[in-house]
N, C-alpha and C positions, 0 to 999 in steps of 0.2 A: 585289546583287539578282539572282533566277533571271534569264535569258535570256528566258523566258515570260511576265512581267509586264511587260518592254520591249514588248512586242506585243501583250499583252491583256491586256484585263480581267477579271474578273467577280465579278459580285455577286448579292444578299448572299455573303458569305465563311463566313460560321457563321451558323447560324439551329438555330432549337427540335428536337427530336427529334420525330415526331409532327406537325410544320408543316404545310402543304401551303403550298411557298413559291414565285413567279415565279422563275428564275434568269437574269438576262442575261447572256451573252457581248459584250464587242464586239471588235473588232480596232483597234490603235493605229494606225493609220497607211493611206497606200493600198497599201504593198507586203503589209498581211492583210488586205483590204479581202474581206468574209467576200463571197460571189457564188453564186447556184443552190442545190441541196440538199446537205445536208449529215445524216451519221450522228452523234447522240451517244449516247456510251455513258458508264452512270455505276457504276461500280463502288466496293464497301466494302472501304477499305484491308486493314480486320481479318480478311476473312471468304475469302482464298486467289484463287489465279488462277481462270480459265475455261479453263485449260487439261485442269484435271484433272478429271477427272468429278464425281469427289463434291461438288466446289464449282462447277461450271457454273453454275450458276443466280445466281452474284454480277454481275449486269449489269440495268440497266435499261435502253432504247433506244429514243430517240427518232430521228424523221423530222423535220428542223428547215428551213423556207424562208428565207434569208439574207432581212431589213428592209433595206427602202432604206437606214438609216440607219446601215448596217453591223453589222447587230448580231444576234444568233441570241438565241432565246427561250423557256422551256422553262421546264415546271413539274414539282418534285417534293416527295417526301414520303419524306426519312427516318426509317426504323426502330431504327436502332441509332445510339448516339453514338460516333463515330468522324470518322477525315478517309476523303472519298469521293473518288479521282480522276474528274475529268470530260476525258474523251478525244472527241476532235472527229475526225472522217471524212468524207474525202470521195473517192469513184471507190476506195474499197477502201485508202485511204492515211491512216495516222496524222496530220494537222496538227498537234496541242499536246494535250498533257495538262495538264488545270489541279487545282485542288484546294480542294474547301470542306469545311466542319465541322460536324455536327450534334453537340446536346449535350442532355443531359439537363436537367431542369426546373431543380437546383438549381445550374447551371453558367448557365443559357444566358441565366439572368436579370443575369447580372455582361458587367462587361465587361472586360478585361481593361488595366490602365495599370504602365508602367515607372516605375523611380527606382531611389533610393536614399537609405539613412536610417542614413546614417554619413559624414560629409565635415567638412573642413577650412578655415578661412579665413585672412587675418593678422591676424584678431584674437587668434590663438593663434598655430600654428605655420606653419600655411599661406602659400599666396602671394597670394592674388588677395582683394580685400575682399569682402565677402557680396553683393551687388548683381550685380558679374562673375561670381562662381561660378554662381549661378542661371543665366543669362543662358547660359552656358558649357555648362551640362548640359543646355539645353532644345534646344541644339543640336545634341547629338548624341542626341537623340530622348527626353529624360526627360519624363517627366507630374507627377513630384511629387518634393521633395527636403526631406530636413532637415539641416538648417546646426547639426553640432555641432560646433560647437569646445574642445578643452580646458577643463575648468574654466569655462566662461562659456556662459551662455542669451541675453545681449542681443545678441549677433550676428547670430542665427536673428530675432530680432524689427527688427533693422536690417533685414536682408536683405525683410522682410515690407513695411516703411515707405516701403524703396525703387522698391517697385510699387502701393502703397497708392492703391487709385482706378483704375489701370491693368485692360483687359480682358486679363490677359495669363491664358493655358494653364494655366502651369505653374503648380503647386499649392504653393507656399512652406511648410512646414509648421516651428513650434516645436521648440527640441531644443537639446541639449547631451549634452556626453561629461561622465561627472561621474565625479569624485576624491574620495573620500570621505577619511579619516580613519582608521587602521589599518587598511589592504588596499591592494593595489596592483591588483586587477581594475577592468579599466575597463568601466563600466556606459552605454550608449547609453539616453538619456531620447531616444526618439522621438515628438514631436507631445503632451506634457505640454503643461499651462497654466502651470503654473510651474516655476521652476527649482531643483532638488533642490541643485544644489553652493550658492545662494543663505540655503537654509536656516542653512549654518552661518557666523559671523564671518569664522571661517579661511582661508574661499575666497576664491580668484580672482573670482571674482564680486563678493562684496562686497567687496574692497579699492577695485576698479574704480569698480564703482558704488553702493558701500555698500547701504540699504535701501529704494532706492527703487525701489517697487510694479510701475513704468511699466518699470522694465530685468528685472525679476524675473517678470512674469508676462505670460500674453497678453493679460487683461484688465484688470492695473490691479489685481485684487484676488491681492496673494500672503500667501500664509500667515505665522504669526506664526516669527519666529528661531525656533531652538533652540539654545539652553543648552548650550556643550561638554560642561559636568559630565551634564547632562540627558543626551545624544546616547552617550556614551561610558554610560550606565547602561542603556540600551534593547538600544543594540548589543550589550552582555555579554550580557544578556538573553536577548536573539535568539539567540544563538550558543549560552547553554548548555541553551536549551529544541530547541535541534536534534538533539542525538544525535549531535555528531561524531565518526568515528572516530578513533582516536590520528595517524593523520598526515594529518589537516585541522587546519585553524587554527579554533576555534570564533568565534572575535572576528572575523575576517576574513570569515568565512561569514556571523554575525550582521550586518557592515557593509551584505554585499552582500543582506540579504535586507532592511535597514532600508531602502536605496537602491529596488528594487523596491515597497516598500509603497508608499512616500512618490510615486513614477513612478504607477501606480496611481488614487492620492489627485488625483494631476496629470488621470485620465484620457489617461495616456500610454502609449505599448509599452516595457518595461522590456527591452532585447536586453542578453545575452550577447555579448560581445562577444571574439573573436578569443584564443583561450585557446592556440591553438598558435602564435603569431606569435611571432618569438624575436625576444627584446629584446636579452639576452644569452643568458639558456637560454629553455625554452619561458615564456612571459608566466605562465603559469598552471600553479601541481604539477599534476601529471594527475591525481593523487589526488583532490584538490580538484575538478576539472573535473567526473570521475566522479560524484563525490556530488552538484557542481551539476546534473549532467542525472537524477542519479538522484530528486532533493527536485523537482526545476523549481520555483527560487521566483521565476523569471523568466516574462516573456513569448513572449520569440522567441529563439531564437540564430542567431547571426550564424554561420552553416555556410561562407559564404563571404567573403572581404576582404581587400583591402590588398595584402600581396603576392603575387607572381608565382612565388616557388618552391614545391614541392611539399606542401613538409612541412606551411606551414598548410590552406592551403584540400583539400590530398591528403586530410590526417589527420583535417580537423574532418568535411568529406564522410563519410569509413569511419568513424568514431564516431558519427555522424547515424543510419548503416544499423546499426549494430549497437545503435543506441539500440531502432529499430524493430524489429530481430527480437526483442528483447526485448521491446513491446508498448508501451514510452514512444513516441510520437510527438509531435515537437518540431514547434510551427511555426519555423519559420527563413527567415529573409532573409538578402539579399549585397547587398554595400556594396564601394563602391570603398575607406573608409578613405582619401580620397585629398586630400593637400594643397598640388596645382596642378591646376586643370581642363581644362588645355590640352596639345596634345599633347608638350609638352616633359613635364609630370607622368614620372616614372621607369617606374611601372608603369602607368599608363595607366588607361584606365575599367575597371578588373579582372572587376567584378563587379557586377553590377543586381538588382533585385528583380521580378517580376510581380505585381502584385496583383490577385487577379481579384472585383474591387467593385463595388458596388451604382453606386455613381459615384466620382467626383474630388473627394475630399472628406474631411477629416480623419477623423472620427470612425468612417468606413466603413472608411475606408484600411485602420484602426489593427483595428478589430473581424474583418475579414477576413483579419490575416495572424493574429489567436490563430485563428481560426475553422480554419485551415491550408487557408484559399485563397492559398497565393500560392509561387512558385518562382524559386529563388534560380539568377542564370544567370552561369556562367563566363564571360567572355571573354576569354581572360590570352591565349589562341592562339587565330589565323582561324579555328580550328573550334571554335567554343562548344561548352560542355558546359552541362546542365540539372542541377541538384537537388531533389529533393521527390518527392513522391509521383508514383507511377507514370501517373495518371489522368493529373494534373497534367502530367507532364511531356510527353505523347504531345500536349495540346492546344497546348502552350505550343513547343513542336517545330515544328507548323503554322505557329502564330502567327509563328516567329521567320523561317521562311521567305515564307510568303505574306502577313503584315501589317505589320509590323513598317517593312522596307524602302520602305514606301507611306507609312507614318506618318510615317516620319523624315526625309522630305525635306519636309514640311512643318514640321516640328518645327525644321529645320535654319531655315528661314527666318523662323518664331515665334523662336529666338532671337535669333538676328544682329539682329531690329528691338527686342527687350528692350534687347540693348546699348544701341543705337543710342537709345533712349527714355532710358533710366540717362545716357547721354553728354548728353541735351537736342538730337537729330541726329533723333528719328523721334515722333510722337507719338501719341496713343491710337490716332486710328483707325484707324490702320494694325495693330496690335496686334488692333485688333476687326477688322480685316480676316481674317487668319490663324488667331484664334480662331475666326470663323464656318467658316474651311476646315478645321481639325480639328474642329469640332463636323461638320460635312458628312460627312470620312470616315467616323465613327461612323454617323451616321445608314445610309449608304449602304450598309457592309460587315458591321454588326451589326444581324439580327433578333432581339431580345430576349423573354423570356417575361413580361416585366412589364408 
C-alpha cells in the first residue's frame, strides 16, 4: 500500500463527472494532524503540468482552515473523467499528494468488484474442499468467485451450502470446467444454473451423482439428459453449418459451440478458456483458436490464467490486441486457473478479474463482463500488469493503487472469520459485522450516478 494512505485519507475516491461533490481529507494519526491554513490544489492527470504555458490553467485552488477534527474540507466539481491529483500546501511546501477519480455517467453508476471465475477444488484435482477455497480467496481481497472444477457443477453448489444463511461478502457463484465429448478445449460454465458436463451420461458428474436435479442445478430444476446418439448428431451439425476451414476440426468446433449454447440456456458466461497453456504443445491449434475469436461463439475469453510463464498469458494478451486492431473486441477475464489457494499454490493468485457492475450479484456480474466492463489483471510479478480496454484500464490503475489496498484488509479479515464460521469457531454475527464494514467502504469511497 502507497506510503500516503498510511497517513491520509480521503473521500469520496471516485464520484460523477459533472458532480458538485464535498471532498474530505483527513490526517491518520497525530504526527499529520492537519493545523492552520493550508493550500490545495487539484489538478487533471490527463490534461499536462503547470509548468508549461499552454497547459497552466490545469489547477483548481483552494484556501482550506484545518477542523478541529483533523480534517480539511473542500468542494469540487469535475469536468473530464479522469484521476485528479489532489496536492496539499502549506507555508509554500508540498505535504502529500493524494488522488480521486471522476467518471462519466455510464462508468460512474457501477462500482467496481474483484474475483475470479475459473478455480480448482478436491473434488477434482485441487487441494482444498470448496468451503476453504472461498474462504481462501476472500482473503486475499476477492468479491466473487466460481468454483469450477473438472467435469463436475455440484462443488460450486457445495461450496454455496457451506455459507447458506451466512451474511458473508463474498459472492459464491455457480460453475464448472466442462469436458464435453470429441474436443479436448476446455470451456469455463461461469454462474450457469445448471451444469452443462451433467447433460450427458458419460460425465463425471453424473457417475458421481447421477441425475439428481439438486447436484445438477441451482435450482433444483435441471434440464432433461441428452441422448449420446442425440448429442453426437447436433454437434456434427454445428460443425458442418460453421464453415471450417481445412485445418479446424469441424466436430470439435461444433462441440465447443453446442457447450456455449447450452452455458447460455444456463444463463451463464460461456469463457474461452486458456488456449496457449501447454499441456504438452499449446492446449489449443492456433488455427483453431483464430477461427474461435474470429466466429466468437463464446462469451468471454479467458486473456489471462494459470501460469506464470510467458508464452500463455504473453500470447493470449498480443492476440486479444490484435483481435482489436482488427475491430473484434472480446470481453475477457483472468482467472487464477488455480488448484491450491494458499500461498503454497506454485503459481500463486496469477490473475483476477475487475468487474465493474451494477452490484454484487450474479446476473450483473455475468451481463457486465459480455457488456466489456471488466479488466483482466496480471499478478504473476510485484508489478501487476492490466488488460482491456484502455478506458478501462487507466481507472482500474487508480483503483489498483488507491482502493483496492483499503478494501483488502478488510476483505483479509471477512475471510479468516468465513473459515472460522466453516470450522464452527466464529458465527454469523461476526460475519455481519465485516459485511457492514465492506458495505461502509463503499458507501464512503463511491459517489455513484444511480
Amino acid at each position: 500500500m502507497k506510503k500516503e494512505l498510511y497517513d491520509y485519507d480521503i473521500f469520496p475516491k471516485v464520484f460523477p463527472v459533472g458532480r458538485k461533490v464535498d471532498i474530505t481529507v483527513r490526517g491518520l494519526g497525530e504526527h499529520v494532524r492537519f493545523r492552520g491554513e493550508y493550500r490545495i490544489v487539484v489538478q487533471r492527470l490527463n490534461s499536462g503540468s503547470t509548468r508549461q504555458e499552454f497547459t497552466a490553467w490545469n489547477h483548481t485552488d483552494f484556501c482550506v482552515s484545518a477542523a478541529p477534527d483533523n480534517i480539511l474540507r473542500f468542494s469540487y466539481t469535475a469536468d473530464t473523467e479522469c484521476e485528479h491529483f489532489v496536492r496539499i500546501e502549506q507555508d509554500g511546501k508540498r505535504l502529500v499528494q493524494l488522488s480521486v477519480y471522476a467518471l462519466e455517467t455510464d462508468l460512474a453508476c457501477r462500482l467496481p468488484f474483484r474475483g475470479d471465475l475459473h478455480m480448482h477444488t478436491c473434488r477434482s484435482d485441487g487441494h482444498e474442499d470448496p468451503a476453504t477455497v472461498c474462504a481462501n480467496y476472500r482473503k486475499i481481497g476477492y468479491d466473487f468467485i466460481v468454483v469450477t472444477d473438472h467435469h463436475r457443477y455440484y462443488p460450486s453448489l457445495e461450496a454455496r451450502r457451506a455459507y447458506a444463511g451466512a451474511p458473508i461478502t463474498l459472492n459464491i457463484l455457480p460453475g464448472e470446467e466442462v469436458h464435453l465429448p470429441m474436443t479436448d478445449v476446455h470451456i469455463v460454465n461461469a454462474g450457469g444454473t445448471f451444469s452443462v458436463n451433467g447433460l450427458l451420461e458419460t460425465s463425471w458428474q453424473y457417475r458421481e451423482k447421477g441425475n439428481d436435479p439438486a447436484a445438477r442445478s441451482l435450482d433444483g430444476a435441471a434440464p432433461p439428459m441428452v441422448p449420446m446418439e442425440e448429442y453426437e448428431r447436433q454437434v456434427k451439425a454445428l460443425g458442418q453449418a460453421a464453415g471450417c476451414p481445412e485445418d479446424v476440426d469441424p466436430v470439435s468446433y461444433g462441440v465447443c459451440c453446442w457447450a456455449f449454447q447450452k452455458i447460455r440456456e444456463a444463463g451463464g458466461l460461456g469463457i474461452f478458456a486458456h488456449p496457449y497453456w501447454i499441456a504438452d504443445m499449446w492446449h489449443v491449434p492456433e488455427p483453431f483458436t483464430r477461427f474461435m475469436l474470429k466466429e466468437h461463439p463464446f462469451d468471454a475469453f479467458e486473456v489471462l490464467g494459470g501460469e506464470s510463464y510467458y508464452e500463455q498469458n504473453g500470447f493470449q494478451t498480443a492476440l486479444y490486441y490484435d483481435e482489436y486492431r482488427e475491430g473484434r473486441v472480446h470481453p475477457i477475464v483472468g482467472s487464477t486457473d488455480s488448484h491450491n489457494s494458499t500461498e503454497h499454490n506454485r503459481n500463486g493468485a496469477v490473475c483476477s478479474t475487475i468487474v465493474f457492475a451494477h452490484e454484487n450479484e450474479r446476473t450483473d456480474l455475468l451481463a457486465s463482463i459480455r457488456d466489456r466492463y471488466s479488466v483482466a489483471v496480471d499478478t504473476i510479478s510485484k508489478e501487476y500488469r492490466l488488460v482491456g480496454e484502455f478506458r478501462l484500464q487507466k481507472y482500474a490503475c487508480f483503483l489498483m493503487e488507491n482502493w483496492f489496498p483499503i478494501h483488502d484488509r478488510v476483505a483479509a479479515m471477512d475471510g479468516e472469520l468465513m473459515r472460522e464460521y466453516y470450522l464452527g469457531e466464529a458465527d454469523a454475527s461476526e460475519l455481519a459485522l465485516t459485511r457492514k464494514k465492506a458495505e461502509d467502504l463503499l458507501d464512503k469511497y463511491f459517489i455513484t450516478s444511480k
